[in-house]
Backbone bond lengths (Angstrom), bond angles and torsions (degrees), N, CA, C in turn:
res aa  C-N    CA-C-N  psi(-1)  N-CA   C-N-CA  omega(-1)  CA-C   N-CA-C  phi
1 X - - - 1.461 - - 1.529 108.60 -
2 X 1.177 119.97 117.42 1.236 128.65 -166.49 1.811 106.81 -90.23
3 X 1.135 123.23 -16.91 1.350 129.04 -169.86 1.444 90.82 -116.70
4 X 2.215 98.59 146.31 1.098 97.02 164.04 2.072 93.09 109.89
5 X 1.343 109.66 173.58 1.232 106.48 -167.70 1.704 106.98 -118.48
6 X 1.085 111.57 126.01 1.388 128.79 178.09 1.472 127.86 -103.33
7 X 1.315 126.98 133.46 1.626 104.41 175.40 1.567 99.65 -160.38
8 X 1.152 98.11 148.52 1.620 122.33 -160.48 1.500 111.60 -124.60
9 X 1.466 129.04 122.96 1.170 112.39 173.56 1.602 89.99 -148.48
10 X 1.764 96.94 160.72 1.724 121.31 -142.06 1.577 98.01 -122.74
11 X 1.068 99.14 97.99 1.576 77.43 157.41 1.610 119.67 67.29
12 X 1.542 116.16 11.03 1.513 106.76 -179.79 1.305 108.69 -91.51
13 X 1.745 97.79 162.87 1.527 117.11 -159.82 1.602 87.46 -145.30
14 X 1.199 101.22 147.58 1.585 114.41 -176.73 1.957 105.74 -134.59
15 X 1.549 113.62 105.70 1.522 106.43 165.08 1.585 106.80 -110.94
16 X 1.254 92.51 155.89 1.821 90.26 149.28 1.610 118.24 -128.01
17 X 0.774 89.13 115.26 1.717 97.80 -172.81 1.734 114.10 79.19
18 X 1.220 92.14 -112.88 1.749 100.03 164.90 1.617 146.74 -122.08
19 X 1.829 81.12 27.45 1.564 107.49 -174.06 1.638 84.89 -114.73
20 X 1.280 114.26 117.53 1.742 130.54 149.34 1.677 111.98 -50.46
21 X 0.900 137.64 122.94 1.333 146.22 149.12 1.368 126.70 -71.20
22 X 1.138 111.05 -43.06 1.571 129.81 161.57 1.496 111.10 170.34
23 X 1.240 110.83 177.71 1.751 117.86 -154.00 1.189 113.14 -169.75
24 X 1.542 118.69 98.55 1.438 128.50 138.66 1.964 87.98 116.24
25 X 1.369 103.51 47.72 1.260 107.55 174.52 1.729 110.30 -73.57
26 X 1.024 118.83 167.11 2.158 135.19 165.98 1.403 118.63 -175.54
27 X 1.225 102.83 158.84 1.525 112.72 -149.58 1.656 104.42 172.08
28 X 1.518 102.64 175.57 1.453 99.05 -171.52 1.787 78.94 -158.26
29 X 1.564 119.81 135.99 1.624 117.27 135.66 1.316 109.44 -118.02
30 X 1.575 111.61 151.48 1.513 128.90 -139.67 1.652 87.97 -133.86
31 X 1.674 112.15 148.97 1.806 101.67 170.12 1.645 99.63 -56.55
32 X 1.116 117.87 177.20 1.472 130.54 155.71 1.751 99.04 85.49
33 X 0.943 117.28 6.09 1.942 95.68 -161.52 1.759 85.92 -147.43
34 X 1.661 106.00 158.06 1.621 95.20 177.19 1.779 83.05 -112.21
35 X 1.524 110.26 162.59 1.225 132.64 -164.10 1.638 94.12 -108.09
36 X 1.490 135.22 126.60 1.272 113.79 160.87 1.630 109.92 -115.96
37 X 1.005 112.26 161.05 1.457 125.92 167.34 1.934 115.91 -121.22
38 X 1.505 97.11 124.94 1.588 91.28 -176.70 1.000 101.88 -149.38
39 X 1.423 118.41 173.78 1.448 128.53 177.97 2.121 86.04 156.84
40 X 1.747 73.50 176.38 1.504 94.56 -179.99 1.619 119.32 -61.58
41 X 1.419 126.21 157.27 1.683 124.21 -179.45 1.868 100.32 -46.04
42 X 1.282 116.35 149.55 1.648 109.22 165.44 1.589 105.63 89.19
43 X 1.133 127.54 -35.19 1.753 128.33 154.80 0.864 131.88 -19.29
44 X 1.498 119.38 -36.63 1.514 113.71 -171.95 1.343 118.51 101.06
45 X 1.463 114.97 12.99 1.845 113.51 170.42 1.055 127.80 -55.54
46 X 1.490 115.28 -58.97 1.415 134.32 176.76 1.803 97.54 -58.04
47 X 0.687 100.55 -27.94 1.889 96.87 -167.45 1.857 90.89 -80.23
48 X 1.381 106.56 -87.44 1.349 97.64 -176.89 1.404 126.94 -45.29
49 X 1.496 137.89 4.07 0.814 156.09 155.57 1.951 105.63 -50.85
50 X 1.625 89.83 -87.55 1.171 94.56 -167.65 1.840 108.06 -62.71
51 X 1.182 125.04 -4.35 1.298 114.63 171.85 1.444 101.43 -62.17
52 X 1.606 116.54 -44.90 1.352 111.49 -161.69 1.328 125.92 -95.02
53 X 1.733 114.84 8.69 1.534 114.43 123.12 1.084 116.91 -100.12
54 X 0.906 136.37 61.39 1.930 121.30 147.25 1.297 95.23 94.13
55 X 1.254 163.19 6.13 1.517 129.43 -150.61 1.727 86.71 -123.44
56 X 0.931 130.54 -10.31 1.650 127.33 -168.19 1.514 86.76 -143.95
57 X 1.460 103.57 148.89 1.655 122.93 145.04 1.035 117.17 -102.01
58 X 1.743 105.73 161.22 1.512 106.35 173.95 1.043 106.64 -97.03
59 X 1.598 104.30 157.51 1.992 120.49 148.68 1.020 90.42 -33.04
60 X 1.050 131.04 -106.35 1.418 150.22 -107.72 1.559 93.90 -143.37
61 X 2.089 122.52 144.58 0.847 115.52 168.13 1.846 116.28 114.87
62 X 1.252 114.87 150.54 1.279 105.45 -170.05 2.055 103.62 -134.50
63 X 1.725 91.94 138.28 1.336 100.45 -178.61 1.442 127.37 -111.52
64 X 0.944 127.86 114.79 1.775 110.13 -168.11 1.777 107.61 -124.85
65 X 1.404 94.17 129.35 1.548 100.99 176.02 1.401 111.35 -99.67
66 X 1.441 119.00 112.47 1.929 106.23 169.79 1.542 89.85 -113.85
67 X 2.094 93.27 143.16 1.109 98.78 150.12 1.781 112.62 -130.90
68 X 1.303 97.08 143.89 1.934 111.65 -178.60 1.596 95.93 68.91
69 X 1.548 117.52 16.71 1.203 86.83 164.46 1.856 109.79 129.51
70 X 1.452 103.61 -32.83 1.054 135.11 -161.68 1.679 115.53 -117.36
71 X 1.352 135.57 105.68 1.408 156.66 162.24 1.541 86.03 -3.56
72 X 1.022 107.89 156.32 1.670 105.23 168.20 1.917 96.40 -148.44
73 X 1.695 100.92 135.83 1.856 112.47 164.71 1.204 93.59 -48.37
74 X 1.484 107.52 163.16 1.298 131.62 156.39 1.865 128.82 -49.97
75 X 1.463 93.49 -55.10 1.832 111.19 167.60 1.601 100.18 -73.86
76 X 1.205 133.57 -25.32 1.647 115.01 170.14 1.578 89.57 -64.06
77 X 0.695 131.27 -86.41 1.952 153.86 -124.63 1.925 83.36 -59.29
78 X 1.393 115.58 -64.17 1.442 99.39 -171.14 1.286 116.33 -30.58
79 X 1.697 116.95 -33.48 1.226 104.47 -174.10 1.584 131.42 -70.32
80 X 0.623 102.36 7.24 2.070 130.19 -145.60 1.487 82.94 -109.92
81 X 1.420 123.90 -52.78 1.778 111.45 -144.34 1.556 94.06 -101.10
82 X 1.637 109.79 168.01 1.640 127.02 172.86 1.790 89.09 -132.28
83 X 1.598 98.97 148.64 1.218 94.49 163.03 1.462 102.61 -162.34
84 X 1.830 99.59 146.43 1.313 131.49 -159.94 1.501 95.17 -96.26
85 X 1.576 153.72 126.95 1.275 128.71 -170.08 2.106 89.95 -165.44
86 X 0.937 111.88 138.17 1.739 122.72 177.83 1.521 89.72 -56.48
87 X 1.423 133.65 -60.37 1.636 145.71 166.84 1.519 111.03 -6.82
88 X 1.302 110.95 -49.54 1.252 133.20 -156.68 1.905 104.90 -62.05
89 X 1.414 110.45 150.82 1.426 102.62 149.86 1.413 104.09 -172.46
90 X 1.234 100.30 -173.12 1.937 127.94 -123.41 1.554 68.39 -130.10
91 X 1.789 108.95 159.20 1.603 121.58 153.21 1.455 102.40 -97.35
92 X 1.395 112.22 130.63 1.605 121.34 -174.96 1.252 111.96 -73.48
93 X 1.442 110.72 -39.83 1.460 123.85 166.47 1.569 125.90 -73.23
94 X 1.275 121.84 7.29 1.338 117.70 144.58 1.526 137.22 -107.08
95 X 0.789 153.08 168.74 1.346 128.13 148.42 1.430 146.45 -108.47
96 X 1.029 126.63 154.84 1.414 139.29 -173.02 1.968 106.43 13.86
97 X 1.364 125.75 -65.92 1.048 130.93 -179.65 0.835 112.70 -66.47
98 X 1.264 122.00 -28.61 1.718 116.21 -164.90 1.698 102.00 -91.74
99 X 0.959 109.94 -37.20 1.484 107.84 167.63 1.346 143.08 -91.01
100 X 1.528 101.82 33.46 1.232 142.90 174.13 1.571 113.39 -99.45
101 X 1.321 83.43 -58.36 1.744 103.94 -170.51 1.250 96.89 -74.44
102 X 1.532 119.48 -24.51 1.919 116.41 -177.07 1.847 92.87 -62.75
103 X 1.146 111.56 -83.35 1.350 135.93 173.24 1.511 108.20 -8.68
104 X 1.589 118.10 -86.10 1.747 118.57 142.36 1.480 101.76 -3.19
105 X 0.957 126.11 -119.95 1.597 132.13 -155.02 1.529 106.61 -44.58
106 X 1.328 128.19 -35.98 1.736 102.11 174.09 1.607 102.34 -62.68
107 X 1.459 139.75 -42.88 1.022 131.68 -167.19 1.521 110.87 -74.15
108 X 1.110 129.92 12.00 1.512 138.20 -159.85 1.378 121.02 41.88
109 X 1.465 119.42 47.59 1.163 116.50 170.70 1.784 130.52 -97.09
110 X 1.055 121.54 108.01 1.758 133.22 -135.69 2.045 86.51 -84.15
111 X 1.238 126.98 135.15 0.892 107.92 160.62 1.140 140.71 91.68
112 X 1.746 109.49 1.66 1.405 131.32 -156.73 1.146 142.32 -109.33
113 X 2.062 94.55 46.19 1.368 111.49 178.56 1.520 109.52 -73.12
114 X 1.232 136.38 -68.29 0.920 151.41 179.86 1.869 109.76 -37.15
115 X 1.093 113.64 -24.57 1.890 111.57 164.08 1.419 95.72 -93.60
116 X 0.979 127.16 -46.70 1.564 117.16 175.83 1.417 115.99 -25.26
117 X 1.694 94.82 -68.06 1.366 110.37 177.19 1.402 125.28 -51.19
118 X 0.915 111.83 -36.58 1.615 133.94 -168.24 1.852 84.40 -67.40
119 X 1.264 123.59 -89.02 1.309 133.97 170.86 1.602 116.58 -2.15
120 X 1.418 95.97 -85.46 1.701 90.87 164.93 1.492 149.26 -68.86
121 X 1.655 98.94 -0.66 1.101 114.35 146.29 1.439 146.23 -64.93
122 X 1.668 98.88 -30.96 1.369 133.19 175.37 1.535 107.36 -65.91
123 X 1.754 113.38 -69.57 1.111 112.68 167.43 1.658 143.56 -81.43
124 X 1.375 97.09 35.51 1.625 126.58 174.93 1.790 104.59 48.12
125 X 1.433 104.73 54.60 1.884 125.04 176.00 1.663 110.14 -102.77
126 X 1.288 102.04 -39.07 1.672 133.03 171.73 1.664 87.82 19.05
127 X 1.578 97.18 -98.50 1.352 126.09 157.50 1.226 125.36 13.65
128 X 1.277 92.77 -95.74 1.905 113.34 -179.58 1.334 96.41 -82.45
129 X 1.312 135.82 47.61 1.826 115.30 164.71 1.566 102.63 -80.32
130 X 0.860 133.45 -40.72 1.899 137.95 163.23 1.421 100.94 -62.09
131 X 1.068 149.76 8.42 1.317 104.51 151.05 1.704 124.33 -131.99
132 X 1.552 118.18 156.47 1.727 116.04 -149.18 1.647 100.20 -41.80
133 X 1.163 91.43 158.27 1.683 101.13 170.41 1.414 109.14 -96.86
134 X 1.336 144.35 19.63 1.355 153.09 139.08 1.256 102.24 -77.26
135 X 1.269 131.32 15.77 1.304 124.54 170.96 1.686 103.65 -119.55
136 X 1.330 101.97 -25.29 1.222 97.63 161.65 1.513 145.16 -40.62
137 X 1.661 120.79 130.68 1.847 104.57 172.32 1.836 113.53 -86.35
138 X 0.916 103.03 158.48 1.632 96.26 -162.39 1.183 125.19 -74.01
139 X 1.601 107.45 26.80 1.768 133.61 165.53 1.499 115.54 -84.92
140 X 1.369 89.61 -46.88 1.392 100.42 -172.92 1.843 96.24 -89.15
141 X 1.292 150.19 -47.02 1.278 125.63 146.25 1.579 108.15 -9.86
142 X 1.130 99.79 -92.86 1.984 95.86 -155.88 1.568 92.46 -45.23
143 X 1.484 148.52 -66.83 1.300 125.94 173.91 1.530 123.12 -3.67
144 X 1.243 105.16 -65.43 1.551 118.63 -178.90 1.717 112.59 -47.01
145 X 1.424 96.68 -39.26 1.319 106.01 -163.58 1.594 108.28 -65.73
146 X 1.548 95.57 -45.36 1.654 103.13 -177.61 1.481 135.98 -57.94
147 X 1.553 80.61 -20.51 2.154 110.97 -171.65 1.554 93.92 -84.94
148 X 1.466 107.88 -40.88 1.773 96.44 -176.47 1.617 120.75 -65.40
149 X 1.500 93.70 -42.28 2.191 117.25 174.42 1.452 84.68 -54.93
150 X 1.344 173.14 -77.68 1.088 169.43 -10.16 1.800 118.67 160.10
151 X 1.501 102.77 -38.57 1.313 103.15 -173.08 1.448 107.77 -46.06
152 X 1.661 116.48 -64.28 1.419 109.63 -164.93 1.575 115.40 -66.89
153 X 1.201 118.52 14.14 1.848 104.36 -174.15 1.510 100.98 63.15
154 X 0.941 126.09 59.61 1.770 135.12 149.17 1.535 126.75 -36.25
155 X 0.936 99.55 107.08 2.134 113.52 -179.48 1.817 83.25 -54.79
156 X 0.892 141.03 -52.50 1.553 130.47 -139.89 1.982 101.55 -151.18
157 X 1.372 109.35 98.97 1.527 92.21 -177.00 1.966 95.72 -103.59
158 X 1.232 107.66 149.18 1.690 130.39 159.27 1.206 88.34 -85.90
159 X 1.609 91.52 158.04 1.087 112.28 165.33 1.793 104.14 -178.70
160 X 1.502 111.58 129.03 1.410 133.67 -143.26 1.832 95.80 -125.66
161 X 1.369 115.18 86.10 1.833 109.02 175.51 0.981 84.03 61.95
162 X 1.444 145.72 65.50 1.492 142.37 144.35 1.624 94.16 -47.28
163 X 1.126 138.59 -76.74 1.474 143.35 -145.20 1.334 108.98 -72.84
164 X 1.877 115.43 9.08 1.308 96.33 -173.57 1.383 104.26 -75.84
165 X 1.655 133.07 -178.35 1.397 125.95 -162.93 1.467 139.42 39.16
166 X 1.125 109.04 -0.87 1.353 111.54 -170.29 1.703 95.18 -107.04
167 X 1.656 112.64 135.79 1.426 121.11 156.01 1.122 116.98 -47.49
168 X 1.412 103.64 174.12 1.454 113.79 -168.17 1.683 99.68 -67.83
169 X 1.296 116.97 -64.50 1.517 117.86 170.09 1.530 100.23 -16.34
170 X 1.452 113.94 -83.95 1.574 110.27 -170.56 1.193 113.87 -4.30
171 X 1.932 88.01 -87.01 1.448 101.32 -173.29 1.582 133.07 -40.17
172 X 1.399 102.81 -21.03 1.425 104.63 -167.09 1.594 113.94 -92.34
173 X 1.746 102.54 -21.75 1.789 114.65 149.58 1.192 118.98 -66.28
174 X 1.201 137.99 -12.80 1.359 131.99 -138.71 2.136 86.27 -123.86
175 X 1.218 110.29 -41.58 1.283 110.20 -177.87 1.830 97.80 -94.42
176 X 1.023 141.82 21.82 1.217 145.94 128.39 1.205 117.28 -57.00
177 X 1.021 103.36 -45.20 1.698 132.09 -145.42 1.663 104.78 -79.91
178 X 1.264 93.10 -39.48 1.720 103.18 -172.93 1.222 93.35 -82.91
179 X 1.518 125.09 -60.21 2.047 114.06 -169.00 1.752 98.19 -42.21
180 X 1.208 109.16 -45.20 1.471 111.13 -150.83 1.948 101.48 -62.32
181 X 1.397 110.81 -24.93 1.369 126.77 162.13 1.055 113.61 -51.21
182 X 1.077 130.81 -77.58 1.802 159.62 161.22 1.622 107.72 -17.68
183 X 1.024 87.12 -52.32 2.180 106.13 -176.09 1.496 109.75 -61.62
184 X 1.610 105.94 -20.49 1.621 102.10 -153.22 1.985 79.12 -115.18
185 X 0.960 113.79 23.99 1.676 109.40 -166.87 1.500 120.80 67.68
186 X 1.139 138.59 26.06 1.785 139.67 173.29 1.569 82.45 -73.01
187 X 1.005 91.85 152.18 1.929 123.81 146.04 1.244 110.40 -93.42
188 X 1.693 116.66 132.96 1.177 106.22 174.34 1.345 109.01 -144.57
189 X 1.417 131.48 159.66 1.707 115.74 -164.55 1.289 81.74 -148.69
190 X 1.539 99.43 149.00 1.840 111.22 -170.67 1.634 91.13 -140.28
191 X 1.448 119.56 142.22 1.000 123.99 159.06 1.676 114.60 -123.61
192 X 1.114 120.28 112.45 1.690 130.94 -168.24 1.330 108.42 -154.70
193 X 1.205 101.57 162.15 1.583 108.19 -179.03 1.932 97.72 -139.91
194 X 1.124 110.68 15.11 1.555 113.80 156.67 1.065 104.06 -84.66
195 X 1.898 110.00 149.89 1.523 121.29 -176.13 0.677 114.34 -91.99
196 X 1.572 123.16 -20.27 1.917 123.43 149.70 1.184 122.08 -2.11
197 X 1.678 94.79 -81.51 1.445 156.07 -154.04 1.946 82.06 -58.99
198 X 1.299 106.92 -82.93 1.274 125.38 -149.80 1.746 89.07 -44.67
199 X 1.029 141.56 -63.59 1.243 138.29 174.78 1.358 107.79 -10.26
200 X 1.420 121.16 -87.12 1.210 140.50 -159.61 1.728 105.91 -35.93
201 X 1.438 108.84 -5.63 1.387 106.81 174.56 1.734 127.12 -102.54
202 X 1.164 123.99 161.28 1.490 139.50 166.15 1.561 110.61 -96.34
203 X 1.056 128.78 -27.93 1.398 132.86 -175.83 1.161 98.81 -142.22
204 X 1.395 123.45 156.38 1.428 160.79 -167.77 1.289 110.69 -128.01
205 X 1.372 124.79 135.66 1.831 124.31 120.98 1.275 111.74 -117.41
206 X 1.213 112.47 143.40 1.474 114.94 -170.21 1.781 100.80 -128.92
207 X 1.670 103.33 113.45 1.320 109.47 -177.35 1.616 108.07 -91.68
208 X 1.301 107.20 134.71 1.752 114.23 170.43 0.934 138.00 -56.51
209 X 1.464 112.09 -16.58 1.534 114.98 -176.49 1.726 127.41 63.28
């Protein structure tokens, strides 16, 4: 599949100092298929994760993002990815809409009530977009979180314990949610160590810990 976002990495190893994180990892996620990463707590998911959008480098090891076909910069590619991450946060003191529309405008998106809307409609917020997100329970937080990873229509979304907080319902929209990504050609990369979770994938890496 020539369209769509691809990325390949060889052999990376991540230390800090003189604690190994892991070493001499490879793998490939492809449009159409979700990518998982698992292993035990302390492995290195979240880490090799964010190596493989952009947010960390490796020690050791090589990462390549193509999209349509074509190598992609670093400042192109951010634009390309969404990401779902525990890291992440919401302003408590606004709510739901408003921190949509915040989000919208750092990404330069002109105009972007109507995806807003769309968003929290998607992740059943609709509702409560008026009211503070300190009022929020920490289900409906990660909701928020997913609608923001989401605003721009993402070639390739991460996503790190997506299902933490979320009911079973959630989860069981939310892993709909991702094939239905996958189906339409997204790339998508999951790092979890729920067996839920692990399903929702076609490919594996499985870190040792």
């Amino acid at each position: 599949m020539a369209d769509g976002v691809r990325i390949s990495f060889t052999d990376v190893a991540k230390r800090y100092d003189l604690r190994v994180v892991f070493r001499s990892v490879s793998g490939e996620a492809v449009p159409g298929e979700v990518l998982v990463i698992t292993g035990p707590n302390g492995s290195g998911k979240s880490t090799l994760l964010a190596i493989l959008c952009g947010l960390l480098r490796p020690t050791r090891g090589m990462v390549c993002h193509v999209l349509n076909g074509d190598e992609t910069a670093r400042e192109e590619w951010r634009n390309h990815l969404g990401v779902v991450a525990p890291a992440m946060s919401v302003y408590e003191e606004l709510d739901a809409m408003e921190n949509l529309r915040f989000f919208a405008r750092v990404r330069g998106m002109n105009d972007a009530d109507q995806r807003c809307h769309e968003c929290l409609e998607l992740v059943g917020l609709e509702t409560d977009r008026r009211t503070p997100v300190r009022g929020y329970s920490t289900g409906m937080a990660q909701r928020l979180k997913i609608a923001q990873a989401l605003l721009h229509d993402p070639e390739v979304l991460f996503l790190d314990e997506p299902g933490s907080n979320l009911d079973p319902a959630g989860k069981g929209w939310l892993g709909e949610y991702v094939h239905g990504l996958a189906a339409v050609g997204k790339t998508v990369v999951l790092a979890t160590n729920d067996r839920d979770e692990m399903k929702w994938g076609q490919n594996h890496v499985t870190l040792a810990g």
